[in-house]
N, C-alpha and C positions, 0 to 999 in steps of 0.2 A: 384427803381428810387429815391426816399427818400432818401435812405441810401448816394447814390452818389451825392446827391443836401446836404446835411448836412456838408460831409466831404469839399467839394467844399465850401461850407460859412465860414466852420471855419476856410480854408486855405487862403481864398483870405484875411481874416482880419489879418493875423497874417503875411505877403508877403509885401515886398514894392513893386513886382511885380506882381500884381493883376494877368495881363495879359495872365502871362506865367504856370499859373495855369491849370492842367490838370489830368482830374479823368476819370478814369476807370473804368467799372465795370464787370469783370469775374464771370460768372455764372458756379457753379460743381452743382453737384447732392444735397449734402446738407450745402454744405459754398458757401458762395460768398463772390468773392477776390475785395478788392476797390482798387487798385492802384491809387498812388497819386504822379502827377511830380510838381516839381517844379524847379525856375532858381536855378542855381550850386549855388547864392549866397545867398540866400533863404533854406536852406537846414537847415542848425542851427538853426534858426527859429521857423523850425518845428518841431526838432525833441525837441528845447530846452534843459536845463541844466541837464547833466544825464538822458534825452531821456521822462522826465517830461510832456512835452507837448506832444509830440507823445501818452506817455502812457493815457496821459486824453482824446484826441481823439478817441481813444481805446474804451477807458470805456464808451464814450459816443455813437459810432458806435455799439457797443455790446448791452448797453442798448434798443436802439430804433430798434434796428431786432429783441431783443429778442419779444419787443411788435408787432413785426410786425409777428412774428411767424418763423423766419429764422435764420440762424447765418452767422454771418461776419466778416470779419479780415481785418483789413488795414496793405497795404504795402508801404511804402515810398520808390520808385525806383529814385535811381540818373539818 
């Protein structure tokens, strides 16, 4: 739940559409998947400049499972 309440803070700040912001979270045996929607025009946004921003979301969803004792991937689904 953390993991999906993080990813979800970082998106709504970086969105001019707060609203249409929606997380996921898929549970496997030893990953969990975050999926992350956002509006079609929001998308850039997120992934930013050569996919920059996506990749520091990343590192920061990685960091806080691994303290939490789990692993997790973020997908950004159009």
């Amino acid at each position: 739940m953390p993991l999906k309440e993080l990813v979800r803070a970082m998106a709504t700040e970086l969105v001019d559409h707060p609203d249409q912001v929606e997380v996921s979270e898929v549970a496997g045996d030893q990953n969990t998947v975050i999926e992350l929607r956002v509006a079609q025009v929001d998308i850039g946004k997120v992934i930013g400049k050569e996919g920059r921003t996506a990749q520091a979301m990343r590192t920061l969803l990685s960091a806080l499972s691994q303290k939490l004792g789990t692993r997790a991937h973020l997908d950004i689904v159009d």
